[in-house]
C-alpha positions in Angstrom: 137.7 187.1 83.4 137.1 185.1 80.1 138.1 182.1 79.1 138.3 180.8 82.6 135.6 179.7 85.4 133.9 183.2 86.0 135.2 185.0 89.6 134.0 183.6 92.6 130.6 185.0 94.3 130.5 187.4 97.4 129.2 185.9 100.1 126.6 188.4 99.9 125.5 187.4 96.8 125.7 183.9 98.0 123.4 183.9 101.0 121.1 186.7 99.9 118.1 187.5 101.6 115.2 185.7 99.6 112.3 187.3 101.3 110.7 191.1 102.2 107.3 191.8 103.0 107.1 194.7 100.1 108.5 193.5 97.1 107.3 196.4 94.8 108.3 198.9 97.6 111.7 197.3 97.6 112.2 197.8 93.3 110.8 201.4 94.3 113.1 202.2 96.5 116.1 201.2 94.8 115.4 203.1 92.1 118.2 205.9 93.2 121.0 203.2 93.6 120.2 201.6 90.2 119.8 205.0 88.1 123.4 206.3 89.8 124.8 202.8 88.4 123.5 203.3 84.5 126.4 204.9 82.9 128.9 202.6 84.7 127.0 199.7 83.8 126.6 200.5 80.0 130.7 201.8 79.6 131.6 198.4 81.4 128.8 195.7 80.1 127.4 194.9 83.3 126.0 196.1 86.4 128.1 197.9 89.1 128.7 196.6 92.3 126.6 198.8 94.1 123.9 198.1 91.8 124.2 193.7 92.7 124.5 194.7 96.2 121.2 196.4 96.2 119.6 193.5 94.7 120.9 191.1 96.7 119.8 193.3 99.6 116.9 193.4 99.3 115.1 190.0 98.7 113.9 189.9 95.4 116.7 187.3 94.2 113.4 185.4 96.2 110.5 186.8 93.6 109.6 183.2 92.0 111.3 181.3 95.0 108.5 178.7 96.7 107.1 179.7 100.0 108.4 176.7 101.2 112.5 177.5 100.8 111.9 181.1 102.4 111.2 182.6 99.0 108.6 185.3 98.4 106.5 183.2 95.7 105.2 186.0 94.3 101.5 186.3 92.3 101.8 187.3 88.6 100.9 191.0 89.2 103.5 191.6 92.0 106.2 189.9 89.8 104.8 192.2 87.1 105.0 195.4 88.9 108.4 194.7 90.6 109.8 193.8 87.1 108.6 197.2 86.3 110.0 199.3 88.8 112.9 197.8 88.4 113.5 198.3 84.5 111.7 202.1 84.8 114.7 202.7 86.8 116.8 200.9 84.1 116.1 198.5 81.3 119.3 196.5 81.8 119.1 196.1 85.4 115.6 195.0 84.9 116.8 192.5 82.5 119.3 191.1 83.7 117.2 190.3 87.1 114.1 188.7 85.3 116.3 186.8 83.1 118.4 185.2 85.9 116.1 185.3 88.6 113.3 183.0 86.6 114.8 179.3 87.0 115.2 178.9 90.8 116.2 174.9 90.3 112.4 174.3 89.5 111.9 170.9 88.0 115.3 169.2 89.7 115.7 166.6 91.4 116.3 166.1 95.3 119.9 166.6 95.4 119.4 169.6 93.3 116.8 171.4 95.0 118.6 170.3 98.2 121.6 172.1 97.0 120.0 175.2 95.5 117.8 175.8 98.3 119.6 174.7 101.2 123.1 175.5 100.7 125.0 178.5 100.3 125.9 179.1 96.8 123.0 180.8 96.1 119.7 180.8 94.1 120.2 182.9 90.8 120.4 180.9 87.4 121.5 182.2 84.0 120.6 180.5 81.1 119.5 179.7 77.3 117.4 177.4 75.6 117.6 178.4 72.1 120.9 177.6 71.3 121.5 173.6 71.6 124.3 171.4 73.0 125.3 168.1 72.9 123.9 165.5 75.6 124.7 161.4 75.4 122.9 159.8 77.6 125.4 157.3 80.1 124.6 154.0 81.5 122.8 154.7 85.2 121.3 158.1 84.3 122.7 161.7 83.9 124.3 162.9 80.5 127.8 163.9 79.5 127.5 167.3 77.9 129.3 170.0 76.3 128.3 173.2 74.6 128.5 177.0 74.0 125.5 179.3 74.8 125.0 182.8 74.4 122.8 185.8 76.3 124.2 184.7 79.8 122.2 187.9 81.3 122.6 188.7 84.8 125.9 185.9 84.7 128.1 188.5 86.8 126.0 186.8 90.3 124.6 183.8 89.3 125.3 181.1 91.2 124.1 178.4 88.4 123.8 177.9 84.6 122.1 176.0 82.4 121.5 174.9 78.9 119.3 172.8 76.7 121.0 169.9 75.1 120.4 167.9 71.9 120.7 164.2 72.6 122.7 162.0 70.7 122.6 158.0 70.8 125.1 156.2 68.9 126.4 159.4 67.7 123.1 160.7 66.1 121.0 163.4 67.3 117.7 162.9 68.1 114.4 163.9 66.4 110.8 163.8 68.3 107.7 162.6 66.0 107.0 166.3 65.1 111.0 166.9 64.0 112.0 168.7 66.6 115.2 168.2 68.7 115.2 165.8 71.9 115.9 168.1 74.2 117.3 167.7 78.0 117.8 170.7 80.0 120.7 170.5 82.2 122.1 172.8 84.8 125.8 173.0 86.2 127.1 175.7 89.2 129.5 178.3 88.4 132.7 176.9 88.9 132.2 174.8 86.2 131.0 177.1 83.0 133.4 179.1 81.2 132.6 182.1 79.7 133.5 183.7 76.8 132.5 187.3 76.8 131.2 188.4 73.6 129.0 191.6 74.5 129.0 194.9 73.0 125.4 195.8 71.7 123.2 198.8 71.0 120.9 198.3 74.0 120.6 196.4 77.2 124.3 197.0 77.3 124.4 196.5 81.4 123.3 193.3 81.4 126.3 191.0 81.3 124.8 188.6 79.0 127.8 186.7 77.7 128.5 183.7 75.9 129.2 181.0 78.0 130.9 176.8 77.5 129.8 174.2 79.3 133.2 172.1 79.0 132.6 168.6 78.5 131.2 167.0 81.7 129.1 164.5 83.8 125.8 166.2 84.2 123.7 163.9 87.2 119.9 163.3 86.5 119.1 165.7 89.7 120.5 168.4 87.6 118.5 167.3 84.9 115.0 169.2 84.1 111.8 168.1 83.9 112.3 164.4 84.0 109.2 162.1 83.1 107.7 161.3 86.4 109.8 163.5 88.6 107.2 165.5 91.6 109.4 168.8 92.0 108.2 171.3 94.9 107.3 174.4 93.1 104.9 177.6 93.3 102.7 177.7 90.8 103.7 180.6 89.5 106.7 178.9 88.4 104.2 177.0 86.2 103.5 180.2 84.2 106.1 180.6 81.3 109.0 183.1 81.0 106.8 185.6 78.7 105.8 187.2 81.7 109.2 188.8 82.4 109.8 190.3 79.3 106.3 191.9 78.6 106.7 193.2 82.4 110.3 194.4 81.3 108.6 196.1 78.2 105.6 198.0 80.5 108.6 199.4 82.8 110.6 200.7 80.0 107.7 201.7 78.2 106.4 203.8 80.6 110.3 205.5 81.3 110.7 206.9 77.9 106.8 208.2 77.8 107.5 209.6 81.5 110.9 210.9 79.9 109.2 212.9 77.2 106.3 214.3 78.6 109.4 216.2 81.0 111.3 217.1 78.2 108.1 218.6 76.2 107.4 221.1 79.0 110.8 222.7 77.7 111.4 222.2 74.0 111.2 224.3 71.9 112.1 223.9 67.9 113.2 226.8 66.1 110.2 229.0 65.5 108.0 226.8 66.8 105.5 226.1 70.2 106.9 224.3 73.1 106.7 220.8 72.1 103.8 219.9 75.1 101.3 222.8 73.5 101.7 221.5 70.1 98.5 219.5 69.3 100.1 216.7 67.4 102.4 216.0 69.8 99.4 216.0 72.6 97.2 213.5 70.4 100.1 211.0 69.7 100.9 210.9 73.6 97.2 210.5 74.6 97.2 207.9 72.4 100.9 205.8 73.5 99.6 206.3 77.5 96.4 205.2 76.8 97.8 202.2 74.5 100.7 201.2 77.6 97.5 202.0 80.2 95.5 198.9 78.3 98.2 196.9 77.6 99.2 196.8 81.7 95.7 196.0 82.4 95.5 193.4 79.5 98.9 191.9 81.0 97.6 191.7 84.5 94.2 189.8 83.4 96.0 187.0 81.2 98.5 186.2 83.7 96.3 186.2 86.3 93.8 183.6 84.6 96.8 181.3 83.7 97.3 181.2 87.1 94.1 180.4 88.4 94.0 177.6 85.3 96.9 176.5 86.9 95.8 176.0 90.6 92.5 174.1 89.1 94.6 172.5 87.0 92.8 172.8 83.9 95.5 175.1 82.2 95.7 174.1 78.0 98.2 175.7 75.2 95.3 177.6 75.0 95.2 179.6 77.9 99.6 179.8 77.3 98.8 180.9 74.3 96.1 183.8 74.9 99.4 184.9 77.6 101.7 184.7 75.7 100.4 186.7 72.5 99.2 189.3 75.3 103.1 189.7 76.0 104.1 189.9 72.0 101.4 193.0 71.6 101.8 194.6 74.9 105.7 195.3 73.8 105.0 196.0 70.3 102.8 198.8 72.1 105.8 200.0 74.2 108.5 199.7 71.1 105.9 202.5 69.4 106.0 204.2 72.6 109.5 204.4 72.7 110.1 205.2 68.7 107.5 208.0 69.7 109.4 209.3 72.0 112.7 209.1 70.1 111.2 210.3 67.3 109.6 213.7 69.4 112.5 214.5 71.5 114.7 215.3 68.1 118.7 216.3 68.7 117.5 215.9 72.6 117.0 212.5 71.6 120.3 212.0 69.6 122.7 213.7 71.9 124.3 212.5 74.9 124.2 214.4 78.1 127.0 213.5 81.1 127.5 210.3 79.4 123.9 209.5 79.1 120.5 210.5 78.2 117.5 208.5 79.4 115.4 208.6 76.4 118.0 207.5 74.2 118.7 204.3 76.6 115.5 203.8 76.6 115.1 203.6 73.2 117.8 201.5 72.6 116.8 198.9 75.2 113.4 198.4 73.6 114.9 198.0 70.1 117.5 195.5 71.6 115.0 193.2 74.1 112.1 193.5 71.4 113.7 190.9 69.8 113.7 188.5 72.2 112.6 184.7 70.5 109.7 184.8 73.6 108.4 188.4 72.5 109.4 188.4 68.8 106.9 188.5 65.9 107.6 184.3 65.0 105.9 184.0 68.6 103.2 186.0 67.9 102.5 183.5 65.1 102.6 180.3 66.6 100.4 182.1 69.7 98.1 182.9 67.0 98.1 179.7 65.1 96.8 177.9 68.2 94.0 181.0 69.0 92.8 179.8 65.1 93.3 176.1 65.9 95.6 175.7 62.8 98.6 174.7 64.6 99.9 173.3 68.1 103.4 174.8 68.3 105.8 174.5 71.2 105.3 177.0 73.9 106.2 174.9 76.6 108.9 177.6 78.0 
């Protein structure tokens, strides 16, 4: 499986559906499927079979595909919602969906979107941005590339992968005025990545999020990002940045373990002591985490919704990314202190493992491990901020 070209895709993951009429019914009802698959996923590293036929099944490989290829374009608050049904139901399946199911060939050229759209390989992309390859630029466009990436989530069914590059001329890298890396983001299908495994964590353990190579090879401009003066067909939610997955992923796991412990408080019991739903302590601190996760859903709805509407009258700044994007950084810092609440209150029913699993415990887990995501991290929450005080114009462009 590693060190090779990953397996090839089912057909069914191939040519999946890319549309349904109920998106967040869909998530809903796959609930069952997805929960039955959670053990399996976490003792193996990624999802089970049944779990990716599920998905596939139902259309929402199509969430942020454009109208115009069959896709479901979705508006902010049904992405938001589906992404929360889905990770309620389990935080790596959740994952490893949003983090795949975000690029959709947006930003390629026509042979590109052509391919991605219009042929049968399928739609889903994994990829990584932070971690930086090697580009050189050849004579007639495109770049000859090489480099190793890591977090593949959701790899097990994509159909594509991609990676941003450094470029090198004359073999230097490359520097922008404000000394960052020139960048080019490139994007190659599966048959030629290689990966490299590498995945045994604490939390998100289902996903599948391995390292993967790009062996050296020709990448053509189609495949190519973002190019200056390139008009690629997109939704405009496509024009909203990838902060909106994770802080959905946060709201649905969030409200899991909080869901998971009011349960378990009708019944425990500590030596001696109340049951842990009539003690008054433990009702104050869960009146306060619902009515935190409550704001912080309606909070995440408003922002992306405006940033959508700045988009579609075009008058979208860093400002209104910004205001967005440090919504997402403090809507999961509300759902990590959910979860360590509810770690913290469910005590050895917390610690042990029941059948091979125990909800609040994964749930925990999962927030400790995707709350450290660069897009949701506390160094984002500072550059968000620096532009809200109009001391600094960081990069938030993804």
């Amino acid at each position: 499986m590693f060190d090779a070209a990953p397996e090839a895709l089912p057909e069914w993951v191939r040519k999946a559906p890319r549309f349904c009429e109920d998106p967040v019914k869909a998530a809903r009802d796959l609930r069952p499927v997805i929960e039955a698959g959670a053990i399996e996923g976490m003792r193996t590293a990624r999802l089970t079979d049944e779990v990716v036929r599920a998905l596939a099944g139902s259309g929402l490989f199509g969430l942020r595909i454009p109208k115009e290829f069959g896709g479901i374009e979705a508006s902010p608050r049904t992405y938001i919602d589906v992404m929360s049904e889905l990770s309620y139901a389990d935080g790596s399946t959740g994952w490893a969906l949003m983090a795949c199911g975000f690029h959709g060939g947006v930003g390629m050229g026509p042979s590109a979107t052509e391919r991605i759209h219009k042929g049968d390989e399928g739609v889903m992309v994994a990829a990584q941005v932070s971690k930086l390859g090697k580009a050189v630029a050849l004579p007639g466009g495109g770049y000859r590339v090489s480099g190793l990436f890591q977090f593949g989530s959701g790899s097990q069914f994509s159909s594509f992968f991609a990676g941003a590059f450094q470029i090198y001329e004359d073999g230097q890298p490359q520097f922008l005025e404000n000394g960052r890396a020139k960048t080019v983001m490139c994007m190659a299908p599966r048959e030629n990545i290689r990966l490299r495994g590498n995945w045994d964590v604490m939390g998100l353990q289902a996903t599948g999020s391995y390292d993967y190579e790009f062996p050296e090879q020709v990448i053509h401009e189609d495949f190519i990002s973002g190019l200056p003066g390139r008009k690629s067909p997109a939704a405009p939610i496509n024009a909203i940045g990838v902060s909106i997955g994770h802080v959905a992923w946060a709201l649905g796991v969030g409200d899991r373990i909080l869901d998971e412990i009011k349960h378990l408080a009708l019944s425990k019991r500590r030596f001696q002591r109340s049951t842990l739903v009539d003690q008054p302590v433990f009702q104050m601190e869960y009146g306060r985490h619902r009515a935190a996760m409550n704001a912080a859903r309606a909070l995440v709805y408003q922002v992306f919704d405006e940033w959508l509407e700045a988009v579609q009258e075009k008058r979208a700044t860093m400002e209104t990314r910004a205001k967005a994007r440090l919504t997402a950084c403090w809507a999961t810092e509300i759902a990590l202190k959910a979860g360590q609440f509810a770690m913290f209150s469910a005590g050895s029913d917390g610690v042990r493992n029941r059948d091979g699993d125990n909800v609040i415990q994964r749930a925990f887990r999962d927030l400790q491990t995707g709350a450290t995501h660069r897009h949701i991290d506390g160094n984002m929450l500072i550059d968000c901020t620096m532009v809200e005080l109009g001391i600094g114009h960081p990069d938030l462009d993804i």
